[in-house]
N, C-alpha and C positions, 0 to 999 in steps of 0.2 A: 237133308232129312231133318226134319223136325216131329218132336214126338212129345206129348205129354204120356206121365203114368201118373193115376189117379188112384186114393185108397184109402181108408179110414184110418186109424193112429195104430201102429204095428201090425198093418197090413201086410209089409214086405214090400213095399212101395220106393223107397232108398235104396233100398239091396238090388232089385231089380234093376231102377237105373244107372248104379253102381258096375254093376255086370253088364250092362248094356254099353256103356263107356269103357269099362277095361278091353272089353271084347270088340270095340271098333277099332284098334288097332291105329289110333290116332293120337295125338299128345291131347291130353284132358286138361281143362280146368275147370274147377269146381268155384262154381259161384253160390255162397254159404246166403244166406238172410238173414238167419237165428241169431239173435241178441240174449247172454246169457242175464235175465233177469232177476235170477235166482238157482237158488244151487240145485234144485231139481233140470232148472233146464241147463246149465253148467253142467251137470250128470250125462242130459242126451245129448249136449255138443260135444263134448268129448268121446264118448262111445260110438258118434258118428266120425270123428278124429280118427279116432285106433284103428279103423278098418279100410279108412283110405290110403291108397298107395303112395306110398312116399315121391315119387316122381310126376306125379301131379300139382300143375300149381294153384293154388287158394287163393282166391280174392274172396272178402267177408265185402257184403252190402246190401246192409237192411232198409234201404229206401229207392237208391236209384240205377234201379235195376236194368232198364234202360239201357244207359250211360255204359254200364259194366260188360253188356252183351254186347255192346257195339265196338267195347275196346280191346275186346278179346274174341270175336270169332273171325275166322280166317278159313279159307279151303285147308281140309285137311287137318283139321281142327274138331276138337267136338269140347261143347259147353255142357256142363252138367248144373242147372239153378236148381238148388232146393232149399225151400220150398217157398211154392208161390203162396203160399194160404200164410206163412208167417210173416215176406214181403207186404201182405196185405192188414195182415195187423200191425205192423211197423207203422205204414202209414195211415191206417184209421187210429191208433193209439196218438199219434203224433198233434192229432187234433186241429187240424189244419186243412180244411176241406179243399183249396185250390192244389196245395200241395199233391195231397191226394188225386186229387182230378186228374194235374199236368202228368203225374208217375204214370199212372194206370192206359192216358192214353197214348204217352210215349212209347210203355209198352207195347203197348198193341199192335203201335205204327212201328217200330222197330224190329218186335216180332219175325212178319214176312221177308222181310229185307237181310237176314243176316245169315251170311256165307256159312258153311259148315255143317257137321254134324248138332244139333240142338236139341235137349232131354231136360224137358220142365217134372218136378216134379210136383203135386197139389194133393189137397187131402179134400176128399169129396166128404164133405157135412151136411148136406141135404136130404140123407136118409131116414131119420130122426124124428125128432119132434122139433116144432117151433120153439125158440127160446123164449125164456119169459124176457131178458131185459131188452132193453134198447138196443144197445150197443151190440149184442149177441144176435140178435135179429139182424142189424144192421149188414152185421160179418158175413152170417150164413147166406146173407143175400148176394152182396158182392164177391161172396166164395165162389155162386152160383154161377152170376152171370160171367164172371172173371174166366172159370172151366169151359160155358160154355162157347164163350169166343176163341179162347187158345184152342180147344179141340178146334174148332173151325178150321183154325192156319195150321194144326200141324196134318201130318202126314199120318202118322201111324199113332193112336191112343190106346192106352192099354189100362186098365181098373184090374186092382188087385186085391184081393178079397181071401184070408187067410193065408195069406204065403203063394195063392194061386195067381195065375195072369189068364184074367177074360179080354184076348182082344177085343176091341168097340170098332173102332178103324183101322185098317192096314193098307 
């Protein structure tokens, strides 16, 4: 089973697939993205910290995410990535367009292929307005098309919208 849940910034989007992992009765690991770049986001890694189960294990990998799904899912296993929208500023920040390229379609290809339970989690930015910079234009594009290939491969997508969950797929 693979699943994305999709959702604007304290949508309830974490939580969700937090409880969707505890609740599958499988050993969990949490594969983290977020680079504290500041003490604001040092703030939300830790209060995403305090709420995870101690008996889950944490692998942190803000670029090759990939790599990280493939050495950790297994039958009987469930992988929790969050999130795919900060993996992807890692790598557009990183400034390095091949780089960028090779991750993204490793992803992709890797994706399909990987045993287990599997729960991406991504922040849908395309609600909005257009960004005035480059760079923020750039993101909310590759936000875009990023969600909508993952929905593609997974199984079940769920958008969460005030604390709610509107299935899209099941």
């Amino acid at each position: 089973m693979k699943e994305l849940i999709l959702g604007g910034s304290r949508s309830g989007k974490s939580s969700l697939a937090e409880q969707r992992a505890s609740e599958s009765g499988l050993v969990v690991s949490y594969i983290a993205t977020a680079t504290a770049g500041d003490g604001e986001m040092a703030a939300r890694i830790a209060q995403h910290q305090a709420r995870r189960p101690a008996d889950w294990n944490i692998v942190e990998e803000p670029l090759h995410l990939a790599r990280a799904l493939q050495q950790h899912a297994a039958p009987n296993h469930c992988l929790l990535a969050d999130c795919l929208t900060l993996w992807l500023t890692n790598l557009l920040c990183a400034n390095d367009d091949a780089l960028f390229q090779r991750e993204r379609a490793a992803f992709l290809e890797t994706l399909p292929t990987l045993a287990g339970h599997i729960i991406l989690v991504s922040n849908e930015v395309g609600m909005g307005i257009v960004p005035l910079g480059e760079l923020s234009r750039r993101f909310s594009d590759e936000a875009g098309w990023l969600n909508q290939e993952v929905a593609r491969i997974c199984e079940r997508v769920t958008l969460m919208v005030a604390g709610l969950p509107y299935p899209l797929k099941t």
